[in-house]
N, C-alpha and C positions, 0 to 999 in steps of 0.2 A: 384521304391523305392527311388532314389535316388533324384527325383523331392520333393518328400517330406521332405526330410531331406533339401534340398535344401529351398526350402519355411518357413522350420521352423527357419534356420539359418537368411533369408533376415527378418523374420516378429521377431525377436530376435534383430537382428541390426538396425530395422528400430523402436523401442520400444525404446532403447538405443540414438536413435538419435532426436526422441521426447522428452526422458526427460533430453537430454544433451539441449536442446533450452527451455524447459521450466524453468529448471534451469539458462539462460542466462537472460532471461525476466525477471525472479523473482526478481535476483542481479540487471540488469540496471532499474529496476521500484523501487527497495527500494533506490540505489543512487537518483534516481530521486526526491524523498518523502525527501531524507537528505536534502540533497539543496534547497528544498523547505522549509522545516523547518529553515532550515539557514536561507533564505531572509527574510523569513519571521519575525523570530527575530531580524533581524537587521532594519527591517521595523519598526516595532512594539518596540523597545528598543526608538527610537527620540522620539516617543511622550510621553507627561506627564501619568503618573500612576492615574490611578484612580479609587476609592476607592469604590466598589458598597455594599448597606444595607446589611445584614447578614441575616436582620428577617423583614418580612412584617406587615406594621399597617393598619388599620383598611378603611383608606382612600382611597388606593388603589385597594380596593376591588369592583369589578361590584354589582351593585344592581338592582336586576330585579325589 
């Protein structure tokens, strides 16, 4: 009996220790995505702004 209390104990802590690292992953891949967004706007800030159509005319349409 006491193997299995034993096995239920390791596979309890060994659960606990998977989602103490998937939690690790989570946080350093969302830091990762911040500073990505960071360069990214600071990339993206030097160049000039510009101003794309709102509404499509009639020119730009494919005609079979």
């Amino acid at each position: 009996m006491t193997s299995i209390t034993n096995n239920a104990r390791v596979a309890k802590a060994a659960q606990n220790a998977d989602t103490t690292a998937a939690e690790q992953l989570l946080r350093d891949m969302a830091y990762v995505l911040k500073l990505t967004r960071r360069v990214k706007d600071e990339m993206t800030a030097d160049r000039a702004r510009t101003v794309s159509p709102t509404t499509r005319n009639a020119e730009g349409a494919l005609v079979a």
